[in-house]
N, C-alpha and C positions, 0 to 999 in steps of 0.2 A: 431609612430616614424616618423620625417620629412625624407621626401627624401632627400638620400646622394647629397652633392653638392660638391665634390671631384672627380676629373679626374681619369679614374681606368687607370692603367698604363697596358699597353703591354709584356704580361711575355715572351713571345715570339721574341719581338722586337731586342733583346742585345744578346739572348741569345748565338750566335757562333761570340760573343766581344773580342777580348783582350782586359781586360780592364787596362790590366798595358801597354797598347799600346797608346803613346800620341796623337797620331792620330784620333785614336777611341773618345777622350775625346778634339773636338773639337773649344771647346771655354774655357776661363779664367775660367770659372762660375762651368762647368763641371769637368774641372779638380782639381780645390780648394773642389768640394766636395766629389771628389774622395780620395782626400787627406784626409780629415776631417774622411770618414769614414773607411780609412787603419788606423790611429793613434785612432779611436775608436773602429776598430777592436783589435788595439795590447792591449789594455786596459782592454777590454772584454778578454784578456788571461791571466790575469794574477793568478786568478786561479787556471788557468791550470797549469801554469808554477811553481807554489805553489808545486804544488803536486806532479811534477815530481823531483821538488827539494828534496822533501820530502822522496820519493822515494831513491833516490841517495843519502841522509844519511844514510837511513836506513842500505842500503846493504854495504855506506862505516862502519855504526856500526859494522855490524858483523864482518865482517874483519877485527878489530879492535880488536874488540871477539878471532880471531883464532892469531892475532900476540902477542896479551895478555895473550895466553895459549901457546906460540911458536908450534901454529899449523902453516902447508905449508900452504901458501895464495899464489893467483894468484897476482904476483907485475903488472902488465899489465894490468889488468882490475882495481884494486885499481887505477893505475894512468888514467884510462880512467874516469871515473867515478868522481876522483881528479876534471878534464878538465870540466866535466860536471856539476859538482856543482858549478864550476868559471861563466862557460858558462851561467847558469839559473842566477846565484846569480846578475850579469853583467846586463842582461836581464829585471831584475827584478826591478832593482835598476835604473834602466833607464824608465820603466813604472812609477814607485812611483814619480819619482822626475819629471815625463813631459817631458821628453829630447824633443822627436820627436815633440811633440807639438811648446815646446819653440821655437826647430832651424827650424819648420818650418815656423814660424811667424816670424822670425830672418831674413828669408831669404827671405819671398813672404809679411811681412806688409804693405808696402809702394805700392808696385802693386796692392794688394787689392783695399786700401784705394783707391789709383787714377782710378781704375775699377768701381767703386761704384760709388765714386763720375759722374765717365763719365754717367755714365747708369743712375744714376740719374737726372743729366743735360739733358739729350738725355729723358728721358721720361717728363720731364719739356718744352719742348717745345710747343708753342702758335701755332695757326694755322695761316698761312702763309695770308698774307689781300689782296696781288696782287701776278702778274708774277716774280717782280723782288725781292719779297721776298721767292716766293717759290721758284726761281732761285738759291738765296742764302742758303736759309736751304738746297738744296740740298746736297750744295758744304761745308756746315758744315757738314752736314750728313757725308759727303764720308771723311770727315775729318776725325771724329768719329771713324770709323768706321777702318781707317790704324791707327787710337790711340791704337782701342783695339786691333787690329791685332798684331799692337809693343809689347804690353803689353803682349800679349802670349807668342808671340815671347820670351820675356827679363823671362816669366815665368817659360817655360819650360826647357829654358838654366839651369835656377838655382836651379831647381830642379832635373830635369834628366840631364844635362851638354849636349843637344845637344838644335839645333837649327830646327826650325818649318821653317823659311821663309832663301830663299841665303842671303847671304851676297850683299847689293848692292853698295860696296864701301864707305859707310858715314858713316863709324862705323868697322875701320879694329880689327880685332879679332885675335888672334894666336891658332894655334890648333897644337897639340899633331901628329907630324908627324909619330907615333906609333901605337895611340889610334883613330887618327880622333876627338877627344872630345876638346872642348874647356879647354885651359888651364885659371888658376884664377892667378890674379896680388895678388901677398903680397908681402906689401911694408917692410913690416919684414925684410926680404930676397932680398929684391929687387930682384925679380924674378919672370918668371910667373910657375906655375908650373901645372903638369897634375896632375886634381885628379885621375885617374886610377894608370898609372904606375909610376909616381913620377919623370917624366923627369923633369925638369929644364931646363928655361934658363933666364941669367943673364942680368940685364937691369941697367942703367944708369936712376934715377927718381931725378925730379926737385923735392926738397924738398917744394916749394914755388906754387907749383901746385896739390898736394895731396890731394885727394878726403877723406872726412870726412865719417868712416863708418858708416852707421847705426846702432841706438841705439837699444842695445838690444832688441828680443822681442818686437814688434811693439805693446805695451798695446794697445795706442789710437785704431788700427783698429781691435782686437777682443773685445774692451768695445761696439762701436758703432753697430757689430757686436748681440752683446747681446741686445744690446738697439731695432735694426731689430726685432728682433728672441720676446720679449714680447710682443711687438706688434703685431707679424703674418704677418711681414713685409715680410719676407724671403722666397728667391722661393726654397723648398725645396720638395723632391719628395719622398712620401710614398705611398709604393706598395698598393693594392687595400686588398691585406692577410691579413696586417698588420690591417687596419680598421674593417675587418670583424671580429679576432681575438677580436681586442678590443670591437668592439660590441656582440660577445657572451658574454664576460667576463662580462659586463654593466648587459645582459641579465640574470646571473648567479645570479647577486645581486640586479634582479628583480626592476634594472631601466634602465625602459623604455622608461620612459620623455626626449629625447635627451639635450633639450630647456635648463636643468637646472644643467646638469653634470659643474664638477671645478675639479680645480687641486688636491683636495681631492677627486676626484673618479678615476682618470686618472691616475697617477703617482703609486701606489699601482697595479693596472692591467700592467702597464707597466714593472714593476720590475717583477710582478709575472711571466709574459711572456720573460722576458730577452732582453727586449730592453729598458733597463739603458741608452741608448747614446740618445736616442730618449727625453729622460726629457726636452732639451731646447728648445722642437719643441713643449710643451703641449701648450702654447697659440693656434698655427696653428692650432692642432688635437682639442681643442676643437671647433675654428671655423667652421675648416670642417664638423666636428662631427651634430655639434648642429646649425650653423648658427649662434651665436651670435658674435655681434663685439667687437674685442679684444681689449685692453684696448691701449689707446692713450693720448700721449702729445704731446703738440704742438713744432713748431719749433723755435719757442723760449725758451722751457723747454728743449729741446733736447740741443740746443746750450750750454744750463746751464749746465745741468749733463756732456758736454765732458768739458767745460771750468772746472769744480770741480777734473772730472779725471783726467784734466794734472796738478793742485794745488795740488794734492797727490802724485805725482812723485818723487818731494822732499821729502816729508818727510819719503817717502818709500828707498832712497837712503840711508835716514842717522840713522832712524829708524830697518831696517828689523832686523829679528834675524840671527846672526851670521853664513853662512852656507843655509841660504834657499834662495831656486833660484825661486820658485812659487809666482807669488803676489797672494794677496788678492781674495777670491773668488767670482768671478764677482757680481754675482747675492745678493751676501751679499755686496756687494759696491751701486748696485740698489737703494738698501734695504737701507740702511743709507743715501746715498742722498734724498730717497723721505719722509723718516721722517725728517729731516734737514729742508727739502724744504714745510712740511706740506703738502704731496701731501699721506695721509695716506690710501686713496681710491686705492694706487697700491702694498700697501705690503702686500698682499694676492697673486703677480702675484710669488713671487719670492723666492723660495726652501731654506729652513735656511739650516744648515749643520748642523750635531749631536754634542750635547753642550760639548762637550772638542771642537772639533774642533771650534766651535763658540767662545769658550771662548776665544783661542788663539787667533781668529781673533779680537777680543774686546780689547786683551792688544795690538795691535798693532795699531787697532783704535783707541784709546784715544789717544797714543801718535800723531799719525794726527791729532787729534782734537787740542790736549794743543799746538801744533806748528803751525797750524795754526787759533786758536782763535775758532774757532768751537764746540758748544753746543754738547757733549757728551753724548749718551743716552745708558747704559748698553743693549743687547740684551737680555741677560742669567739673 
């Protein structure tokens, strides 16, 4: 078995964290995956949430049982229980459909993207050939650097509604003489208003100056995302348990060979262990794993696959089916561009979905294809 070539992580290190504290979750990079793995927590409940549901028919059954036979029933717990089946039902129906997901890319897409993009740039830089260019990369550098500070800054506002860095005058804010929380402009209302307690106040707005909201759900920056994430692009952090876990399991099914494990050895150990959210990390876990290098295209193919993902935005507009708010499941969007593109040495990297589901996604891909001229290939 090759020596692990994964950093064990510090169990110790976080452990007296808040880690719902922004503070604690010091940079953009940190807190997005904090994020990532609260809406893969809520995900991983649902479940649970099932069952409790389940529950709370049951008992509202019987009662139903005793007002059916005009036996005394408790009206108070019937209506608690009412409250509770709304309560899960609400709960439920917001995991299924993505909400948190959706409104959290709704609201952080575009900081992503420009995060990424900066860290990318900044890791692209040349080494400096005199004084007065290392002078200068400095002074990029420190640019950089109040970019990504901004960027936290504009991140945490819009997720937790307070602010990381003072106000330094170039950028006046109004806050909630109540709450202290920054209040949000809608132009709805022409008003800013506090999301905590719902103050109000009324503003005079230049129609002819109106800032253009952002489009729903920032696709581009969780497609490029996924695109990361195949590669073993992505700095993502799994505990030292979680490997060792997965190489007993390896050890169970008497392979030993690190060198030659794939996403048909990995993905079935992962489920069996309960770390479902972990499936888009399997390119990473098998590099770590095994050493071998995870599959890549170039940046010119990369340029192509996002230029095709925003050529689908259309016809996903005028196409979807009635009532669904999820696009297309990423990794099956991969999937059809790299056969499009003949690039059929990567559809192995990429998880199909169980053939109802697949099929749906096929009647909504053909329609993309016959609108925009694109060669069709059934999946199912």
């Amino acid at each position: 078995m090759p020596s692990s070539n994964f950093r064990i992580k510090n169990k110790n290190k976080n452990k007296n964290k808040n880690k719902n504290n922004v503070k604690d979750s010091n940079t953009l990079e940190n807190k997005h995956k904090q994020m990532v793995m609260n809406i893969g927590n809520e995900i991983n409940s649902l479940d649970q949430l099932k069952k409790k549901r389940e529950k709370v028919n049951s008992d509202l059954n019987k009662i139903e049982e005793y007002k059916n036979k005009h036996i005394v029933f408790d009206i108070e717990k019937r209506a608690t229980l009412l409250n509770l089946k709304h309560k899960y039902t609400d709960e439920i129906t917001k995991i299924e459909n993505n909400d948190s997901e959706i409104n959290y890319y709704d609201l952080t897409g575009d900081l992503l993207n420009d995060y990424y993009d900066l860290r990318k740039n900044t890791e692209n830089i040349t080494e400096s050939k005199n004084i007065l260019e290392f002078l200068n990369s400095d002074i990029r550098q420190d640019d950089k650097q109040n970019s990504r500070a901004e960027l936290f800054n504009t991140f945490c506002k819009r997720i937790d509604g307070i602010r990381i860095n003072k106000d330094n005058g170039k950028n006046r804010i109004k806050y909630c003489t109540i709450c202290n929380v920054e209040k949000i402009l809608d132009y709805s209302k022409s008003s800013y208003i506090c999301p905590s307690c719902g103050l109000m106040e009324f503003i005079i707005i230049d129609e002819d100056k109106q800032i253009k909201d952002y489009s729903p759900y920032q696709r581009r920056n969780h497609f490029k995302e996924w695109l990361n994430q195949f590669q073993a692009k992505e700095t993502t952090d799994i505990s030292e348990e979680i490997f060792i876990n997965i190489i007993n399991e390896l050890n169970k099914k008497r392979i030993t060979n690190l060198t030659n494990i794939s996403r048909q050895n990995i993905q079935p150990i992962l489920k069996k262990l309960g770390y479902n959210k972990l499936y888009e990390h399997i390119p990473f876990i098998i590099n770590k794993l095994s050493g071998q290098p995870p599959p890549h295209i170039t940046n010119e193919m990369e340029e192509k696959f996002i230029n095709m993902f925003f050529q689908i935005q259309e016809p996903w507009d005028l196409y979807k089916p009635k009532g669904r708010k999820n696009f297309l499941s990423y990794p099956y969007i991969l999937y059809k561009f790299s056969e499009l593109l003949d690039l059929d040495d990567l559809l192995v990297y990429f998880p199909m979905l169980k053939p109802t589901k697949l099929m749906e996604q096929d009647i909504i891909w053909s329609k993309f294809c016959k609108h925009l001229k694109w060669e069709f290939y059934p999946t199912t």
